[in-house]
N, C-alpha and C positions, 0 to 999 in steps of 0.2 A: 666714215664708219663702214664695217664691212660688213653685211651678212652673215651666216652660215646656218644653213636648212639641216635641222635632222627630222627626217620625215624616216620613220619606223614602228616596230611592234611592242608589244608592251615594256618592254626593256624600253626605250625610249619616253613611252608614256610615265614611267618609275614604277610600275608594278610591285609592290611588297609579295612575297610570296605566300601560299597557303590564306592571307587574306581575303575578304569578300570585297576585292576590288580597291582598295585603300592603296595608296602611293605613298610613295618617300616625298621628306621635301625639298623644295625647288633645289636648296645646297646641298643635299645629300644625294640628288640624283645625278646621271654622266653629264648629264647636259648642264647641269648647273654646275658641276665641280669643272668643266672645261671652258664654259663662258667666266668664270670664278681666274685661270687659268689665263686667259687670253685679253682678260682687262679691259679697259673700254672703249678700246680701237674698235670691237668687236659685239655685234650681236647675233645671240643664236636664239635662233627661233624652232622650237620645239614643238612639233606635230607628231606625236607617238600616239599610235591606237591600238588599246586593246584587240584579241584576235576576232572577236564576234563582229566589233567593227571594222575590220583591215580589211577583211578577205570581200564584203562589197564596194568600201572605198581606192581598195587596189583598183577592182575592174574601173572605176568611175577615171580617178586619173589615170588608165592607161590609154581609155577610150578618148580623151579630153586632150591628151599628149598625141594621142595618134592624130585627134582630128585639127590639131594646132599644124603638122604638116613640122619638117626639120629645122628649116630658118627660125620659124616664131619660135623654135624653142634654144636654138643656138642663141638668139636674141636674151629671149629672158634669162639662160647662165651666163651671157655677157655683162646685163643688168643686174642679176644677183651679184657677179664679182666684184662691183663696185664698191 
């Protein structure tokens, strides 16, 4: 089985619009009509954050990616390919 990360903004998270925070569900949103799409070779793992949370968890994995250094992380998209 393969992976595939969507790590994104609330578009990703399913954000309903003009809602108080309420999401589509799992088959209604891109992430689920694509994993829906790609059958069971395949899993997607969905990390979508609203933007109040994105904008300090951005800084967190970029700090986390920097301090990982190139290889460890060429490593783990190697390991995700899988």
């Amino acid at each position: 089985m393969k992976n595939i990360l969507c790590f994104g903004d609330s578009n990703t998270w399913g954000f309903i619009p003009g809602s108080d925070h309420k999401r589509y569900s799992k088959q209604d949103r891109w992430t689920g009509i694509l994993s829906e799409m790609l059958g069971s070779s395949y899993e997607v793992i969905e990390e979508g954050l609203m933007e109040e949370v994105k904008t300090n968890t951005k800084k967190s994995l970029e700090n986390t990616l920097n301090s990982l250094g190139y290889e460890k992380i060429d490593a783990l998209c190697k390991k995700l390919r899988r």
